[in-house]
Structure formats: structure tokens, C-alpha cells
N, C-alpha and C positions, 0 to 999 in steps of 0.2 A: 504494500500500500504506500507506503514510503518514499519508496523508489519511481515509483508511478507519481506522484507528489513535485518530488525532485525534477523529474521529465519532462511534467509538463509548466514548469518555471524555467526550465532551461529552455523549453521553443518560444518562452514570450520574453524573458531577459537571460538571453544566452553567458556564460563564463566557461572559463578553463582556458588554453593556451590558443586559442583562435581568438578567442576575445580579448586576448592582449596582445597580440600580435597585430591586428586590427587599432589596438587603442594606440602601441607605439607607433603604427603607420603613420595615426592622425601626425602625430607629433613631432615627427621625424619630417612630413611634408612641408607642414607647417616651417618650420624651421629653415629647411631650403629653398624654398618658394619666396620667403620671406628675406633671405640671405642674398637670393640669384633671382631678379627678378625674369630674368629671360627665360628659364625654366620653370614650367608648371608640371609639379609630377604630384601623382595623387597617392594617398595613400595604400592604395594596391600597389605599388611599385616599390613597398619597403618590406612588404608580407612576404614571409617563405612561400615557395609554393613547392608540393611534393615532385618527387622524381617524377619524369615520364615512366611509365613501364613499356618492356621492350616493343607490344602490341603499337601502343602510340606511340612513338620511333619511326618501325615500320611503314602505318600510316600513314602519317608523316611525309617521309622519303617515297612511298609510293607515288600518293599529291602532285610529288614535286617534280618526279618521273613525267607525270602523266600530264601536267602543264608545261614544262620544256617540249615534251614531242608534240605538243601541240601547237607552240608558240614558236 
């Protein structure tokens, strides 16, 4: 019941390490935007983002295959 509790507080004020990696983004943007004003970067450009795995790699490379023989 608890847990159930906990879950549905985390889909309406999300935490744990997404949510501060998010919070340092703001923060981070902030600061260089503010520093540089010629560059506007947002806070998704300071979030980790996970590896590719090899599937989307492939993908990927395939895409790019297939728009060069085309172009």
C-alpha cells in the first residue's frame, strides 16, 4: 500500500537522480547563457543521457547508409 503511495507522488512531483540532474541542468544553463550571451543552451544539454545500445548504433548507421545512396 505504501509503495503504491510513494508511486503515485513520484508521477505528480517526480525525485531521485533524474530530478536533479534536471535541477542542475537549470542551473548550469543558466549560468552560461548568462556568462556567453551568444550561446543559448538549455538545460537538456547539461543532463547525462544513457549509452546508445548497440541496436541504436546500428540504426543509426543504417539511416545514414541509406540517405548517402540516396543523396
Amino acid at each position: 500500500m505504501e509503495f503504491m503511495q510513494w508511486r503515485t507522488y513520484d508521477s505528480v512531483f517526480p525525485f531521485g537522480d533524474i530530478r536533479d540532474d534536471w535541477r542542475m541542468g537549470v542551473i548550469a544553463s543558466q549560468i552560461v547563457n548568462m556568462a556567453s550571451p551568444k550561446n543559448k543552451l538549455s538545460p537538456q544539454d547539461f543532463v547525462l543521457k544513457p549509452p546508445k545500445t548497440q541496436k541504436q548504433k546500428d540504426d543509426e548507421l543504417r539511416d545514414a547508409l541509406r540517405s548517402a545512396a540516396k543523396g
